[in-house]
N, C-alpha and C positions, 0 to 999 in steps of 0.2 A: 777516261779513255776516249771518250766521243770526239773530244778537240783535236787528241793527242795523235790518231792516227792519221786525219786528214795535215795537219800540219807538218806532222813528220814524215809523210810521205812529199808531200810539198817543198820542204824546205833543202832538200836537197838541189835543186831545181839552182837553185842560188849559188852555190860555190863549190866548188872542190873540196873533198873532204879533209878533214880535222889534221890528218895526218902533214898535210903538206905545209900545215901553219908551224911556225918556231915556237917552240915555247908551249905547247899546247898541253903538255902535262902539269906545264908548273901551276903553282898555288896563287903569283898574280895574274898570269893569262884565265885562269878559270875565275880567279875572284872579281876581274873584272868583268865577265859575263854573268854573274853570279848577281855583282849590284844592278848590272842592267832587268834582273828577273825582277829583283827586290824592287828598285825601282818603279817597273811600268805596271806590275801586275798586284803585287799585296799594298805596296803604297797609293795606288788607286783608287782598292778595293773600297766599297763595296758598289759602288758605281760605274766605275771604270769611267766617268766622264771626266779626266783630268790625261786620258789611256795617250790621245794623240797628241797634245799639247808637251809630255812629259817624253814621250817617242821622239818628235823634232827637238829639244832641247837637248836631247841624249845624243844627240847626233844622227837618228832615223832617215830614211828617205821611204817615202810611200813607195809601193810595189802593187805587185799586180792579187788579183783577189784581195783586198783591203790588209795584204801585208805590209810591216815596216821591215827594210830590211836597214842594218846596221853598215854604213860606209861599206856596202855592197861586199861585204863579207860573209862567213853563213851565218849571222845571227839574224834569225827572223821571229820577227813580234807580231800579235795581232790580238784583235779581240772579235769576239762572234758569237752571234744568238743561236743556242741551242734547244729547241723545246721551251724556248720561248724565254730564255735565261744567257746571262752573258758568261761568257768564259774568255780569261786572259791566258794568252800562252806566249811565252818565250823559248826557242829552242835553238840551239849550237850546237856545234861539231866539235869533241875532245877525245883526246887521248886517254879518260883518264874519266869514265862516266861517275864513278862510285865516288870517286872524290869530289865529282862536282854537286851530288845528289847531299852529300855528307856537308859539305860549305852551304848548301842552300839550308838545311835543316839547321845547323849550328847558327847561321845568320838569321832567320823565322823563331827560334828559340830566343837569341840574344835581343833582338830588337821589340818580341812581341810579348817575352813571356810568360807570364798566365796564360793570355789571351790567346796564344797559343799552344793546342795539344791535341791531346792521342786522341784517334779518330778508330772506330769501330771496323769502317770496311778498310781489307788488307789491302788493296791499292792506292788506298791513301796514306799521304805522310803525315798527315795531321788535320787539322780546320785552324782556322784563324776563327775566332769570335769577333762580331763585330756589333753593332747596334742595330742594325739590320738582316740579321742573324748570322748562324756558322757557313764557313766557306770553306768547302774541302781542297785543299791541296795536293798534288798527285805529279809525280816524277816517273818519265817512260825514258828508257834506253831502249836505242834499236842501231843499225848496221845499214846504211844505205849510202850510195855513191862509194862505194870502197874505205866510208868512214866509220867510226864511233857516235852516233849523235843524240842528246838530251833532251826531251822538254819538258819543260815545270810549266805547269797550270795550276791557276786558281779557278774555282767554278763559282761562277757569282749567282745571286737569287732572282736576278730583276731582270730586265731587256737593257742589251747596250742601248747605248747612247748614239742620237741620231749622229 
C-alpha cells in the first residue's frame, strides 16, 4: 500500500479518466496494459535495474517525479525506494478493474508458476520467489479523476537503482 497510494493519487494527474478511452473494458485494451505491468515490473524484478531501459523501449516517456508515463496516456510507471527497498508500480485507468486484477494474476500464474504463490498478508496477491528472495505483489483499485484506476506493484528487497 506504501507505493500504491502516492501513485495512485498521482497518476491521475496524467489523463482523463478510463472512461473516455474506446475499448477500455475489453480483454485486448486491458491485456495490453497488463503486459506493460508484466513487462517493467516482475520482468525486472528483483533489481529493477533493467526498470528504465525496458520503460523507453515500451514506448515510456519520463515524467515529472521520476514517472514514466506511456505515450501520454494514463498509464504511468515508476519505481521508488521505500524504507530503503525498491517498489515497481504500474497503474491505469479501466473500465473494468476486476478483470484487470484477474489477467494480471492468470498472466504471474502462467508465466511464473511455482515461483509464484499464495502469500499470507490478505493485500497481497501472491510473492514471486526469486533468488534474491520473495517479492509480494499487491493490486489496489481506487475512483479518481471521475475514473476507475488499477495499480499493481511488486515490492522489491533492495535499493532502486541509481
Amino acid at each position: 500500500m506504501r507505493l500504491l497510494a502516492i501513485a495512485l493519487t498521482g497518476m491521475a494527474l496524467w489523463a482523463g479518466p478510463a472512461a473516455a478511452a474506446d475499448g477500455s473494458k475489453s480483454p485486448a485494451w486491458i491485456g495490453k496494459r497488463v503486459n506493460l505491468f508484466m513487462n517493467l515490473c516482475p520482468a525486472t524484478a528483483p533489481s529493477f535495474g533493467r526498470f528504465k531501459a525496458v520503460a523507453r523501449q515500451s514506448g515510456f516517456k519520463p515524467g515529472s517525479d521520476g514517472m514514466q508515463v506511456y505515450k501520454s496516456t494514463e498509464i504511468v510507471a515508476s519505481i521508488k525506494n521505500w524504507s530503503g527497498r525498491c517498489d515497481c508500480l504500474v497503474s491505469f485507468g479501466t473500465n473494468d478493474p476486476k478483470q484487470a486484477a484477474n489477467m494480471i494474476l492468470r498472466r504471474l500464474l502462467t508465466k511464473y508458476g511455482s515461483k509464484f504463490q499464495a502469500d499470507e498478508d490478505p493485500k497481497s496477491l501472491g510473492e514471486l520467489r526469486t533468488s534474491d528472495g520473495n517479492l509480494s505483489v499487491q493490486i489496489v483499485t481506487t475512483r479518481r479523476a471521475g475514473g476507475q484506476w488499477i495499480g499493481a506493484v511488486v515490492h522489491g528487497n533492495q535499493k532502486c537503482p541509481a
